[in-house]
C-alpha positions in Angstrom: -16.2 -16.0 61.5 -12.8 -16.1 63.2 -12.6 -14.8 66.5 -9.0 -14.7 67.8 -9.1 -15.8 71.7 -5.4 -15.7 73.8 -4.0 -19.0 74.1 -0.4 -20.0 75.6 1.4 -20.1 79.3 3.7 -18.5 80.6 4.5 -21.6 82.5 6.4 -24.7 81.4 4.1 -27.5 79.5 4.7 -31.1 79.1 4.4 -31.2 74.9 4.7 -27.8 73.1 3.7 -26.9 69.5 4.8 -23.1 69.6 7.1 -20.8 71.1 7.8 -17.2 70.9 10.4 -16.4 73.7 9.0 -17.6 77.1 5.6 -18.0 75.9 4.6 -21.7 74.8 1.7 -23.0 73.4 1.1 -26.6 73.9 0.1 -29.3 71.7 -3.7 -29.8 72.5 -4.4 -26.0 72.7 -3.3 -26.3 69.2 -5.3 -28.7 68.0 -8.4 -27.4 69.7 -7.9 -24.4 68.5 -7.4 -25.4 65.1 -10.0 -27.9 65.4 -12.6 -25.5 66.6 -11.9 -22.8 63.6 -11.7 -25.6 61.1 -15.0 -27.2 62.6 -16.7 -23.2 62.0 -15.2 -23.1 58.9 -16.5 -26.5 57.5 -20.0 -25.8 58.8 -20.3 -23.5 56.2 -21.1 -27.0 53.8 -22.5 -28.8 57.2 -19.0 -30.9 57.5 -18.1 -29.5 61.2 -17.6 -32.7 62.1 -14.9 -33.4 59.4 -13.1 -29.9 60.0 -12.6 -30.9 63.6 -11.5 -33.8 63.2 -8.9 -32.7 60.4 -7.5 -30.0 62.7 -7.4 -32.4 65.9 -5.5 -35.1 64.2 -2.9 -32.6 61.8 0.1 -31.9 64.3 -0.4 -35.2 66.7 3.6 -35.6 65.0 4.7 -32.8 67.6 3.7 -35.5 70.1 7.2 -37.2 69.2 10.4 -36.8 71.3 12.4 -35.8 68.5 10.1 -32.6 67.7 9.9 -31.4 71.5 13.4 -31.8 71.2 14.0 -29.5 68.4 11.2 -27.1 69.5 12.7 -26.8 73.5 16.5 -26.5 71.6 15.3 -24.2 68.7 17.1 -25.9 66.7 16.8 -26.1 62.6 16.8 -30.0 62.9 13.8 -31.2 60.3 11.8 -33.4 61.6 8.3 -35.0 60.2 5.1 -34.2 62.1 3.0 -34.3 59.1 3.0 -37.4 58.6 1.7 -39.3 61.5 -1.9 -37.9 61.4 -2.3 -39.4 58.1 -0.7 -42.9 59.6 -3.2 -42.9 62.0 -6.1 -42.3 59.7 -5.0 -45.1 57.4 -4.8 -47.0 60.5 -7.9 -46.2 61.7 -9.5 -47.0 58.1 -13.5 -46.5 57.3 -13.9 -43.0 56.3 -10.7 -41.6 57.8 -8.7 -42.0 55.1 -9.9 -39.0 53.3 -8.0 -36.9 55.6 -5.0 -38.2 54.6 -4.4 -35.7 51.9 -5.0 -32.8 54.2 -2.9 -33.8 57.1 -0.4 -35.3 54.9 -0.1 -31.9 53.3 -0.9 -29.1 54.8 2.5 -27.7 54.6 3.9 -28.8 51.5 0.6 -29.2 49.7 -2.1 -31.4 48.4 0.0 -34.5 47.2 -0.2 -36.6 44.2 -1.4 -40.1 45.3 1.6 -41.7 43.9 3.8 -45.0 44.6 6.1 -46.0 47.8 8.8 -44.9 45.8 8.3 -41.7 45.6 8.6 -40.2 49.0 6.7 -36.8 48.4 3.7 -38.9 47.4 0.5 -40.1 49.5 1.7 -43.6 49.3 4.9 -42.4 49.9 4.3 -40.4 53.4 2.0 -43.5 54.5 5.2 -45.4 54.2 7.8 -43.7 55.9 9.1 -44.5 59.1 8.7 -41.7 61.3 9.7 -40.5 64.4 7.0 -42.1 67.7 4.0 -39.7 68.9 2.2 -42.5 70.6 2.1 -40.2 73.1 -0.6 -38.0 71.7 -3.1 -41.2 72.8 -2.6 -39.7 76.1 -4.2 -36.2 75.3 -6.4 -37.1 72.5 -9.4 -39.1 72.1 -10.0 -39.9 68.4 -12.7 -37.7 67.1 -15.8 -39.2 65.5 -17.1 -38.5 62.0 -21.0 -38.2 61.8 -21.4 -37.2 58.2 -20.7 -38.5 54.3 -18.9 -36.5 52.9 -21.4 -35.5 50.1 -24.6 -36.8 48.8 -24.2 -39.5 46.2 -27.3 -38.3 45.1 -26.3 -34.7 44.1 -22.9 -35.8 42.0 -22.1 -37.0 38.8 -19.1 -38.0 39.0 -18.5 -39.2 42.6 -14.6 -39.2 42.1 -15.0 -35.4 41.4 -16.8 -35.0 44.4 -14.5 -36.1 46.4 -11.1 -34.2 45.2 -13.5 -30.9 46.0 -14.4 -32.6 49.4 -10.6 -32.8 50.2 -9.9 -29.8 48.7 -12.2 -28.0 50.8 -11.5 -29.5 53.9 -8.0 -28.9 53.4 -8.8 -24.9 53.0 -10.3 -25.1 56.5 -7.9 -27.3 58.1 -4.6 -24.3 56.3 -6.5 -21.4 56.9 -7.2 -22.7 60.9 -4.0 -23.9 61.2 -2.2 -20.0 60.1 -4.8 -17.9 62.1 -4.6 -20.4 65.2 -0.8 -19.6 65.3 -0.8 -16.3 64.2 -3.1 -15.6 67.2 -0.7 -17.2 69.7 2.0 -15.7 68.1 0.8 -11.8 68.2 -0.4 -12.8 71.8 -4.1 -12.3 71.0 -4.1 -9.6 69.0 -5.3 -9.8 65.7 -5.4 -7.1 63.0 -8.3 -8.7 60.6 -11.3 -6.8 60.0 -14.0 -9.0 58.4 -16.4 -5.9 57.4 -20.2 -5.6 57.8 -22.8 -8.1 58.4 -25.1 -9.0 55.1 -27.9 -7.2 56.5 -26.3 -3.6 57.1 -24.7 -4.2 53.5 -28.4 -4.5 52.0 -30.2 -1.4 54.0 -26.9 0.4 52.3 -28.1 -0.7 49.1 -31.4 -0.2 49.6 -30.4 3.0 50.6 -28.4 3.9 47.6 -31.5 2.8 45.0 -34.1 4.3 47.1 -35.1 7.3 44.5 -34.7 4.3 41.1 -37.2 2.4 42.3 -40.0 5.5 41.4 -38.9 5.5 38.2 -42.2 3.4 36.6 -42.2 4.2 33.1 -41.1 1.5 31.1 -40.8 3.4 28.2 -37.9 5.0 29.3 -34.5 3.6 29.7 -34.2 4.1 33.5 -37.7 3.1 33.8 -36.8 -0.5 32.1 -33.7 -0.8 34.2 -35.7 -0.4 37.6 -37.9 -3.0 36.1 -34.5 -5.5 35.9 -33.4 -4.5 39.4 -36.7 -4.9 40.9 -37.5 -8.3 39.5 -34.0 -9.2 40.8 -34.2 -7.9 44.1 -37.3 -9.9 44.5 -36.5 -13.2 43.1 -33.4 -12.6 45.1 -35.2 -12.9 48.4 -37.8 -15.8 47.1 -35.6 -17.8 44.9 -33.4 -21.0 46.7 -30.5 -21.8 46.6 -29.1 -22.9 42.8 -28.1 -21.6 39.3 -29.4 -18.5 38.0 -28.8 -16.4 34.7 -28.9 -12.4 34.2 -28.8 -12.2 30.5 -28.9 -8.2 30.1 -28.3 -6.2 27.3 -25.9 -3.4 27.0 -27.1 -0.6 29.3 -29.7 -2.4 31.0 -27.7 -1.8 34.5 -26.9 -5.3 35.7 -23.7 -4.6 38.1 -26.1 -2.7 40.7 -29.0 -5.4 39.5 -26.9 -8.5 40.4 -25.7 -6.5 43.4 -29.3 -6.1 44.3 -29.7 -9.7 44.0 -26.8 -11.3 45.7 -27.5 -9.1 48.9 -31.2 -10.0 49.3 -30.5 -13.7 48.0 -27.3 -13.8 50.8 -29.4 -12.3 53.6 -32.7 -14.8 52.7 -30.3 -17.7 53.3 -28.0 -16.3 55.5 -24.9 -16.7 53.2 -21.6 -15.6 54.1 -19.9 -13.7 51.3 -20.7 -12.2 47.5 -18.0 -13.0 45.4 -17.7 -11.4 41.6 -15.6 -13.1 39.2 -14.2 -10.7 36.1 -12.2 -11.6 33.9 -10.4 -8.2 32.9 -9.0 -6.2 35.7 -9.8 -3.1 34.0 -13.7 -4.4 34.6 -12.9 -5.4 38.3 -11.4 -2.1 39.1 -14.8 -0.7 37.4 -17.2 -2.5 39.5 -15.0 -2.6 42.7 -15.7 1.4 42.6 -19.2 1.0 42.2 -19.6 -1.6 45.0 -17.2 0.5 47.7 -19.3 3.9 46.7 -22.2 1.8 47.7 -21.4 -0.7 50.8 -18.0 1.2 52.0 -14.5 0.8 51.7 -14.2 -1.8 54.6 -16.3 -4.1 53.1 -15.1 -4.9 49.1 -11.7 -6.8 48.8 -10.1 -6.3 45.5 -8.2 -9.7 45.0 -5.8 -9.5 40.9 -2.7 -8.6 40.2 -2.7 -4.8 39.6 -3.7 -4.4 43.4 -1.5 -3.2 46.0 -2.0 -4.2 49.4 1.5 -3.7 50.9 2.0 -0.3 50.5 1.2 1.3 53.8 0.7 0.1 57.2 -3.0 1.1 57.3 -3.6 -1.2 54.8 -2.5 -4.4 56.2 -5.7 -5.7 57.1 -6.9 -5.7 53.4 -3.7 -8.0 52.4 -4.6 -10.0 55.3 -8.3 -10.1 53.9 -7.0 -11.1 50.5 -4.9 -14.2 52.1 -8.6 -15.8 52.7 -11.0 -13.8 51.2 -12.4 -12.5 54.7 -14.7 -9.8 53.7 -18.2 -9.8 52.6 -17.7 -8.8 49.2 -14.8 -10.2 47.0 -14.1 -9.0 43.3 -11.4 -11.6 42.1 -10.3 -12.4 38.2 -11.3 -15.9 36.4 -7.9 -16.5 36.7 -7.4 -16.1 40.4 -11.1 -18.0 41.3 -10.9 -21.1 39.0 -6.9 -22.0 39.4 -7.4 -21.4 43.6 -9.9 -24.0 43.5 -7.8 -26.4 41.1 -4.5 -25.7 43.4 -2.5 -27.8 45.4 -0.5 -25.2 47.8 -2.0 -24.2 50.6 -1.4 -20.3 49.7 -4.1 -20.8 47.2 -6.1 -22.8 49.3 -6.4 -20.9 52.1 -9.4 -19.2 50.9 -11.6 -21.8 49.3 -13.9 -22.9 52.0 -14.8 -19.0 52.2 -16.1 -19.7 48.3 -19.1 -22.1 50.1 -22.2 -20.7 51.3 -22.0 -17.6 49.1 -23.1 -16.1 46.1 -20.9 -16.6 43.0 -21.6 -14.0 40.3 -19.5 -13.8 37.0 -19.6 -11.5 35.0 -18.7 -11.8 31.2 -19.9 -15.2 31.9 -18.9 -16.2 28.3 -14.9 -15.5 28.8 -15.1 -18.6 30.4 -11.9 -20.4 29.0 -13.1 -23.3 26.5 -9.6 -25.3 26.8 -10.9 -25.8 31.0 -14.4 -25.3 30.0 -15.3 -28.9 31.2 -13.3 -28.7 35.0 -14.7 -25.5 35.1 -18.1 -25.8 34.6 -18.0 -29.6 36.6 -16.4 -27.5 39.6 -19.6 -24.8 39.5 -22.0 -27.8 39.6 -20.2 -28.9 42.6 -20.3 -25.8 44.6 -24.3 -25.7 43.7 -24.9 -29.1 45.0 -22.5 -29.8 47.5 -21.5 -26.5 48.9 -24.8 -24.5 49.3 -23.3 -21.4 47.0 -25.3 -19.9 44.2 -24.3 -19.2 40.7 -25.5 -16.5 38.9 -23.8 -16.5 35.4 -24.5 -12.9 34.0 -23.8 -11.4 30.5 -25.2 -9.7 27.2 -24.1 -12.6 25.1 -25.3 -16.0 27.4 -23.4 -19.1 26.1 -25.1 -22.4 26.0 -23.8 -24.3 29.1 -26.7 -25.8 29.8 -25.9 -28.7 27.3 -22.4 -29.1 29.0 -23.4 -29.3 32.5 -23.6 -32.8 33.7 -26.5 -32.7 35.9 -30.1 -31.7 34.4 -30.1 -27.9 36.6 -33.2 -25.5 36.5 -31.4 -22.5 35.7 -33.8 -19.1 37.0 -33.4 -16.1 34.2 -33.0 -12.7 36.4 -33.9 -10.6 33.4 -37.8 -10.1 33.2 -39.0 -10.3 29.2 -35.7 -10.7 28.1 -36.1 -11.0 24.8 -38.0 -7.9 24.9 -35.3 -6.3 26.9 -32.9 -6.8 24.4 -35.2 -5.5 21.4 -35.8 -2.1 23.6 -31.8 -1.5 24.1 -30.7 -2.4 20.6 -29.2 0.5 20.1 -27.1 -0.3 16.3 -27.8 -2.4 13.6 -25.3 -5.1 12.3 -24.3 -5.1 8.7 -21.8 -7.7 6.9 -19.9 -5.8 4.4 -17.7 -9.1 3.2 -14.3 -8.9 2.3 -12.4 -6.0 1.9 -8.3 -4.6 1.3 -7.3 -2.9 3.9 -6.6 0.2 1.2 -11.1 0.3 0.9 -11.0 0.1 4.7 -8.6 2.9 4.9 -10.7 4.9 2.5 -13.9 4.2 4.4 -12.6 5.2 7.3 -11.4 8.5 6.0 -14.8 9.0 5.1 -16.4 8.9 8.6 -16.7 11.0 11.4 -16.3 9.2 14.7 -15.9 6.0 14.1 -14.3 2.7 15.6 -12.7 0.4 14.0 -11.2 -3.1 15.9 -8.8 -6.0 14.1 -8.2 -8.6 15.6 -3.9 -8.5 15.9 -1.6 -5.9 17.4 -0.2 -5.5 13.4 -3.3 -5.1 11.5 -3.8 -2.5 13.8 -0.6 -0.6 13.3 -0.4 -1.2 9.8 -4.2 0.1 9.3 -3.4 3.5 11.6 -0.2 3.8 9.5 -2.2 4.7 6.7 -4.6 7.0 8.3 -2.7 8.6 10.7 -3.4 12.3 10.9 -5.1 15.1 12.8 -8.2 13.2 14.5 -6.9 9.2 13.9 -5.7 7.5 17.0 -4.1 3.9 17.4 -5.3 1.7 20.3 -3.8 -1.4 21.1 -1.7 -2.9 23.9 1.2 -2.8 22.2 0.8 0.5 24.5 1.7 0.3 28.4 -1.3 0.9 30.0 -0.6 4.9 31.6 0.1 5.5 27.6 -3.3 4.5 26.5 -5.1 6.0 29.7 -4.1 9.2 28.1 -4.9 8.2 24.8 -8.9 7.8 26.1 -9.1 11.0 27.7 -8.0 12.5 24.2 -11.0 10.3 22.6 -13.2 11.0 25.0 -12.8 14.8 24.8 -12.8 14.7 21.2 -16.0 12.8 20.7 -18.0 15.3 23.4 -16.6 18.0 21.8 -18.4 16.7 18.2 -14.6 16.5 16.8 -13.4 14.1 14.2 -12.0 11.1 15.6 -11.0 7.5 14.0 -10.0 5.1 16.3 -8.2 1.6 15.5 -7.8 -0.5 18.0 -7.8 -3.9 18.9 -10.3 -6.1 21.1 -9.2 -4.5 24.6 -11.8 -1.3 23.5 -14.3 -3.8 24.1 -14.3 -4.1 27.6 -14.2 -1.8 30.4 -14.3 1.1 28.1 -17.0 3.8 27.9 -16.7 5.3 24.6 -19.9 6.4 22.3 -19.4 6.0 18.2 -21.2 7.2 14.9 -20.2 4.2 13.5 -18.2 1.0 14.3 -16.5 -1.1 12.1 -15.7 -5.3 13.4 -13.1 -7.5 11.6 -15.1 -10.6 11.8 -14.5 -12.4 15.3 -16.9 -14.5 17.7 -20.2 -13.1 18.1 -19.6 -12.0 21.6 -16.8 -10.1 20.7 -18.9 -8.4 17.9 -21.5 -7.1 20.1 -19.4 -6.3 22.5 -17.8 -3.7 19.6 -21.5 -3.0 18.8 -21.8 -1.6 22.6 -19.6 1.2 21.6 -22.0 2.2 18.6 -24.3 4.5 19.9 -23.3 4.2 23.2 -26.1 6.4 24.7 -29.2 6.1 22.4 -28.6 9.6 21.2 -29.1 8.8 17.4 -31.6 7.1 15.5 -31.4 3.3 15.5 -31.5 2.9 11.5 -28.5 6.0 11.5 -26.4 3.3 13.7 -24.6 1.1 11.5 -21.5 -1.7 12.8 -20.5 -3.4 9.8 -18.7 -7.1 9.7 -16.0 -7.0 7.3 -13.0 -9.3 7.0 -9.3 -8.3 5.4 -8.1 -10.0 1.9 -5.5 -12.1 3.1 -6.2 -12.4 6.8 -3.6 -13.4 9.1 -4.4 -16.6 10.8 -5.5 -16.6 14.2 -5.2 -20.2 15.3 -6.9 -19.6 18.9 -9.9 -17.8 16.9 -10.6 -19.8 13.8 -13.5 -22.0 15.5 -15.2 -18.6 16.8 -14.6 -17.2 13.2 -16.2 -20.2 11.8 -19.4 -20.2 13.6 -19.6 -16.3 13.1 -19.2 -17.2 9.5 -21.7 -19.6 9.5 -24.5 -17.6 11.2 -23.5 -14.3 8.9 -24.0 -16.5 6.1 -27.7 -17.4 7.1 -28.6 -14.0 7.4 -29.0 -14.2 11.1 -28.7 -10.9 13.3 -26.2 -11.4 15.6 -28.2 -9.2 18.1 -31.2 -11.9 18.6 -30.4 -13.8 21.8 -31.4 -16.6 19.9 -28.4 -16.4 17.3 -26.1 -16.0 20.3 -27.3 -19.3 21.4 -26.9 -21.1 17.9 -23.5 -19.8 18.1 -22.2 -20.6 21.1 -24.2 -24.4 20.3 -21.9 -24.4 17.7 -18.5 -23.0 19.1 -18.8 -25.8 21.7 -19.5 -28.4 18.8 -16.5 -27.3 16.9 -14.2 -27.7 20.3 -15.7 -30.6 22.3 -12.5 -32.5 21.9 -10.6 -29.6 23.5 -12.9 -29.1 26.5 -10.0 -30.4 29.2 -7.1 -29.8 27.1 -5.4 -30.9 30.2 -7.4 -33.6 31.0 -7.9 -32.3 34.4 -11.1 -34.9 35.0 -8.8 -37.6 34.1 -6.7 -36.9 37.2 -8.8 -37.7 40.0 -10.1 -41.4 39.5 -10.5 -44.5 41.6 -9.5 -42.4 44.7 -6.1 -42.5 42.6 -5.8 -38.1 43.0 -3.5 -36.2 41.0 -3.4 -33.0 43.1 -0.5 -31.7 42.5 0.3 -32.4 39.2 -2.9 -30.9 38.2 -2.1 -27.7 40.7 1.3 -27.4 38.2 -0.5 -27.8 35.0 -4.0 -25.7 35.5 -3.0 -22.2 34.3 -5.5 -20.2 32.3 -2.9 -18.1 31.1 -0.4 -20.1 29.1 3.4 -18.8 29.2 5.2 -17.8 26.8 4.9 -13.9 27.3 7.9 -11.9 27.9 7.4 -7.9 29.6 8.7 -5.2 28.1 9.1 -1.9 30.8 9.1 1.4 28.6 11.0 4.5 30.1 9.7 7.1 28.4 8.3 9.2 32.0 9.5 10.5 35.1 8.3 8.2 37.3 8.9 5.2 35.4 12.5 6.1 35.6 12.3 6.0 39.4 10.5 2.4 39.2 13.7 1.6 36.9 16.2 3.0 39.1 14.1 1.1 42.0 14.3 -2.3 40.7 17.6 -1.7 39.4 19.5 -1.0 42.4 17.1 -1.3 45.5 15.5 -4.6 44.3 12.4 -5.4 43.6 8.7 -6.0 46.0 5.2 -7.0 44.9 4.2 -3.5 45.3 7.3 -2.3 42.7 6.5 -4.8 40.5 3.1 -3.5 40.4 3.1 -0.1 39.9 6.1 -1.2 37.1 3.1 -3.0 35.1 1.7 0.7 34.4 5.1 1.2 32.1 4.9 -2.3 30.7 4.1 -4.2 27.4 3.8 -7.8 26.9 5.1 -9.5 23.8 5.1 -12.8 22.3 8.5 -15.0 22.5 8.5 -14.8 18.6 8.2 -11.1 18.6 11.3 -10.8 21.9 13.2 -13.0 19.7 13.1 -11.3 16.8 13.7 -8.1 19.2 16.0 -9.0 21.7 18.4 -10.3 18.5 18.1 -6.6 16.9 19.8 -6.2 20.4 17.2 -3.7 21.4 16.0 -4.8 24.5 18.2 -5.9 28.1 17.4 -7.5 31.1 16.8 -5.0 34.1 17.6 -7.2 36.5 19.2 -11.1 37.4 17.1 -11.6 39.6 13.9 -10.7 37.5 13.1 -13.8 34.5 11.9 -12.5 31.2 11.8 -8.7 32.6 13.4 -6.4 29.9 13.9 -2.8 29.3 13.7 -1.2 25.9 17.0 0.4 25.0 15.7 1.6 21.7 14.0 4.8 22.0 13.2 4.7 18.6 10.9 2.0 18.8 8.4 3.4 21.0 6.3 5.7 19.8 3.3 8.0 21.4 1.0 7.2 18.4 2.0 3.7 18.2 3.7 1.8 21.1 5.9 -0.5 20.8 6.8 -0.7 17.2 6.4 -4.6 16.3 7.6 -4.2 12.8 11.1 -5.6 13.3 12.9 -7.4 10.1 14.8 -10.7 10.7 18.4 -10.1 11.1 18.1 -6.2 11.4 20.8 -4.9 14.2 21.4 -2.4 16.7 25.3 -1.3 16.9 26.0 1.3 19.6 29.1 3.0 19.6 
């Protein structure tokens, strides 16, 4: 843990790395300083020896007359201090060379290896003629490396291995570097607040469960999910280190189970952080609630993008916290954990070496992106065998990675009689209907109660509400901004407590995240884990009789084609024609075996493996290219209420901040750049700002609508004239 200590003199010194008026820190207080917090950090994967060496050799550069010169004259003079620590390890040659990304790059970034010719590359930087630091022999002994830097042994791919290794040790080396100038810059004073040890975090816990666990009857519902948080709160403490699974079923209570897990598996091994990974932020927010109710405030870090940090002075600690994920518990997206550890900048890898020695719990475990499904499951392998962290992958619908992991793992099921589990929470039964016009849907619809009823694109489900709108029908989908369909659920939510008609349409965002409790659900046929995650809002609560519970698979005449879905259609196809029940854990796994089948040549679309071979290290390049979330979105800010017109006004004339920007994404809709073109050439939409790319406001009243959206209905070559 970081501990800030006073460094710097007020008197002159001979080589100086910082100054902040008369204060100077010199050289080697830097590099021991850094050294010594890059040495802690790294002995979180038993590499102390390489952090210290890293963070002794990074700035030896500032040894150079040229650089004192520029530091004594403040003047903006560039000059190259980079460089020479990675000189000298080349030099030096043996294992040394590693470091020579890191120290190379711990300003700019991880580089690519590269050629002489290009002078932002490895080979490039090893190259250059630089200014003299000889002088740093006279300071500095070399440091000595004790270690390997991983066990052949434990790797599949030792090439792999190593671009983590670097990667890691880079995190310490950047995350060292900032706080060991940041503390001689605020003159020893540090505002970080790392939260509670592991220990008072688990008495809290224990605390918070204490009247569950006297729930014994199995028969009941509460009395099976004590049995679930029991059996992981005791494997937790006797299990080792390595992969787990927590295959629950809807309502079977695993965010407090896998809680109850990571705090007694963190304290047996004396881990350093819990860390969930979510993929929708409407999830994260969910479980962040849970976990802060439970452990406090001061210990759960929100890291995504609908999080402000900025806003307020008291808060400043928690941004802090998010720069390196500092706190005990972390709840982060799939898109902020995997592309951090894939980065090349040091913003982004700041945090990694925090990811060792902890426990690594994600949730919705079969969102996993299957274009990076390969990188991604490689780099999980890694930080079970190389960086003492355990994995706990933990859904309803388990896919089948053992077959795509590269090592043979024992993988430790949380869930006690699973299968049995599963049969005891059922709580709808799964009927394929075949193929129907959306005019029989319509009329089927009309017919029910409450019921929900999810396509699969933003315009099936317009077109659908279109002809059922009415007293009672509702339209979901996020052709909405997000405020817009907040309301929206309250309005369902009362209506079906209240026993009122209500027919929603929606698309697939009902399916996470979203507490709502149907007669009757109807699913446009998708993957199987989207289907059952529709079925979860069937009889939400167990209230009705299990054979009165009915969520029927039906697909349109004349579907649109959904070219990221048509594998997951196919193998839901294939399984509905077998007659399998897409409930059984067992037909989850056929389909997932499948799904995988179907896309094995699309595993690294990327080729991200590719990229780091023969030592040969594309870092950079792969830093650019590694993006979960393609491009090709533009935003779409609705003014329709108060205070979105004071965000507009805001952004408009005032400029814009992270925290504007954020609390603008409540007013927002994204859209596809066929749909803004189509849009934007009606001349309905404008930019708000210059300064902000492909951030438009609709000018169009018209083509908003509260039961609707954001109409997306728009002819080619239709107009807007204003007069």
């Amino acid at each position: 843990m970081f501990r800030c200590a006073l460094r710097g003199k007020e008197c002159t010194v001979k080589y100086i790395a910082h100054k902040d008026g008369e204060r100077q820190q010199s050289v080697l207080d830097h590099l021991e300083g850094t050294a010594n917090l890059a040495g802690i950090f790294a002995d979180a994967f038993c590499k102390q020896d390489w952090g210290y060496c890293c963070g002794m050799l990074h700035d030896i550069g500032k040894y150079s007359d040229e650089f004192q010169k520029k530091i004594q004259t403040e003047s903006d003079d560039r000059v190259d201090h980079a460089t020479a620590g990675a000189q000298e390890c080349e030099k030096k040659g043996g294992l040394y060379p590693i470091l020579e990304y890191c120290i190379a790059g711990h300003h700019a970034g991880l580089p690519d290896y590269g050629n002489k010719s290009e002078r932002s590359s490895l080979v490039g930087r090893l190259k250059k003629k630089i200014p003299d630091y000889h002088h740093y022999a006279d300071e500095i002994t070399f440091p000595q490396l004790q270690t390997m830097p991983f066990d052949p042994n434990m790797t599949p791919d030792p090439d792999f291995s190593l671009s983590v290794f670097i990667r890691m040790l880079y995190s310490c080396l950047v995350d060292a570097d900032f706080l060991d100038t940041e503390c001689f810059m605020q003159n020893g004073k540090t505002e970080r607040e790392q939260g509670e040890a592991m220990n008072v975090l688990l008495k809290k816990l224990e605390d918070h469960i204490v009247d569950w666990l006297n729930v014994k009857d199995i028969d009941t519902i509460n009395g099976r999910r004590t049995e679930i948080l029991q059996h992981c709160m005791e494997t937790g403490q006797s299990a080792e280190r390595g992969l787990f699974r927590l295959t629950v079923p809807t309502g079977g209570g695993k965010t407090v189970a896998s809680l109850a897990f990571a705090l007694r598996h963190a304290v047996a091994h004396h881990m350093d952080h819990i860390i969930y990974v979510i993929p929708y932020t409407s999830i994260i927010e969910q479980n962040a609630g849970v976990f802060r109710e439970i452990l406090g405030d001061q210990n759960v870090l929100e890291h995504h993008s609908n999080v402000d940090y900025t806003s307020s002075e008291e808060l400043r600690p928690m941004q802090l916290a998010s720069e390196n994920w500092d706190k005990p518990v972390v709840v982060t997206t799939n898109v902020q954990f995997f592309e951090s550890l894939f980065a090349s900048k040091s913003s982004k890898c700041r945090k990694l070496h925090n990811i060792a020695n902890s426990v690594i719990i994600f949730d919705e475990a079969q969102m996993f992106p299957i274009e990076y499904l390969k990188p991604c499951l490689l780099m999980l392998e890694e930080l079970a065998a190389n960086y003492r962290s355990s994995i706990v992958l933990c859904t309803a619908t388990q896919p089948a990675f053992t077959e795509l992991f590269q090592k043979s793992w024992k993988i430790t099921e949380l869930c006690p009689r699973m299968e049995e589990q599963f049969s005891f929470f059922k709580r709808a039964q799964f009927e394929n209907i075949g193929v129907v016009s959306e005019e029989v849907m319509a009329e089927r619809l009309l017919g029910e109660h409450q019921a929900l009823c999810v396509v699969n694109t933003k315009k099936r489900a317009q077109h659908l509400y279109q002809r059922l709108k009415g007293d009672g029908v509702f339209h979901l989908s996020t052709t909405m901004y997000p405020n817009h369909r907040r309301r929206v659920l309250k309005l369902i939510r009362s209506r079906l407590k209240q026993g009122e008609t209500c027919i929603l349409i929606s698309t697939s965002l009902v399916e996470a995240g979203v507490d709502l409790d149907f007669e009757t659900v109807y699913r446009q046929i998708a993957g199987v884990d989207s289907m059952i995650q529709a079925a979860g809002r069937c009889n939400r609560e167990g209230k009705r009789p299990l054979q009165d519970s009915r969520v029927y698979i039906f697909d349109f005449e004349g579907a649109e084609n959904v070219p990221s879905q048509r594998q997951q259609m196919d193998a839901s196809k294939s399984l509905l024609k077998d007659g399998a029940d897409l409930s059984d854990p067992e037909s989850i796994t056929r389909y997932f075996k499948m799904l995988y089948h179907y896309k094995e040549d699309q595993m690294d679309k990327k080729e991200v493996l590719s990229e780091f071979k023969n030592k040969d290290y594309h870092f950079a390049k792969v830093g650019n290219e590694f993006r979960l979330i393609e491009e090709g979105n533009k935003t779409v800010f609705i003014n329709r209420e108060e205070e979105a017109g004071q965000i507009l006004q805001q952004l408009r004339f005032q400029g814009y901040t992270k925290g504007t920007l954020r609390k603008a994404q409540q007013y927002c809709v994204s859209i596809y750049d066929k749909e803004f073109e189509k849009m934007n050439g009606a001349g309905m939409l404008r930019p708000i700002s210059e300064d902000l790319e492909d951030f438009y406001e609709l000018i169009l009243d018209t083509q908003y609508t509260d039961e609707m959206g954001l109409d997306l209905g728009v002819e080619q070559g239709m107009a807007l004239f204003i007069g």
